[in-house]
N, C-alpha and C positions, 0 to 999 in steps of 0.2 A: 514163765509166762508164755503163752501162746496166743498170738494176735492170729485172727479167722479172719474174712469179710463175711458181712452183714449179707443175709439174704431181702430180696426184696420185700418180701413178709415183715421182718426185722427192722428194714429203714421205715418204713411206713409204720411201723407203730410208735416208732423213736419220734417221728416228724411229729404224727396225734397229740402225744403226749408232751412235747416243748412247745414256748412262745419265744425262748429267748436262743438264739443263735449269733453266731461274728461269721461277717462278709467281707471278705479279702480280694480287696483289688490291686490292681498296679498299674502304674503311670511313668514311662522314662524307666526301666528297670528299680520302682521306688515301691515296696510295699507298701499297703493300708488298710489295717484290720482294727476293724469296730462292730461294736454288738449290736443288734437290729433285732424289733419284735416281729415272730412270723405268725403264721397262721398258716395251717396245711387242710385242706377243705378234702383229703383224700386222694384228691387226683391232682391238684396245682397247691404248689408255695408260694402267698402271699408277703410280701413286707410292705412297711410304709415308712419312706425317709421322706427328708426337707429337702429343700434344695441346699445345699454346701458341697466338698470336696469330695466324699463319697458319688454323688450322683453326677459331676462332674467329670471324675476320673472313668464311671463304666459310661460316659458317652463315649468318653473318647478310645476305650479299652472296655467292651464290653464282655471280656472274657475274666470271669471272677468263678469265686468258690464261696461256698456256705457250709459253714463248721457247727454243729449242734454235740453236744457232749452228754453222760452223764455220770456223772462217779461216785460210785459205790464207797472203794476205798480204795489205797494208792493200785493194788494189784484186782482189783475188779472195776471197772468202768467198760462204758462205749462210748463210741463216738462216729 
C-alpha cells in the first residue's frame, strides 16, 4: 500500500462531497473525538454543535483537527 498526501484539488473535493466528519480535541492531555455535520461552501468549513463538552474544551484549547474519511475497501480509502 502506498499512502500519498492529498493535493489541494483532492481535499477540496473530498470536503464537497462529505457532511459527516469527527473533530478531535483535547483538554489536560485528555482526547475527545466526536462526529459533527459539515458543510464546505468552497472556500470555508462550516459545523454546527450545541453547547456541551466539545465546544467547552475548544474555548479552552482551541487547537483541534477534523477527520473526514472515505472507504472504498480495506486497501483503498482516503481521508
Amino acid at each position: 500500500m502506498v499512502i500519498e498526501e492529498m493535493t489541494d484539488r483532492e481535499c477540496r473535493a473530498m470536503l464537497s462531497g462529505r457532511n459527516r466528519a469527527r473533530l478531535a480535541c483535547a483538554l489536560s492531555n485528555q482526547p475527545y473525538i466526536v462526529p459533527i455535520n459539515v458543510e464546505f461552501d468552497g472556500a470555508f468549513l462550516y459545523g454546527f454543535a450545541t453547547l456541551g463538552q466539545k465546544i467547552e474544551w475548544m474555548r479552552q484549547n482551541p487547537l483541534v483537527c477534523l477527520e473526514i474519511d472515505e472507504l472504498t475497501t480495506d486497501r483503498q480509502w482516503a481521508s
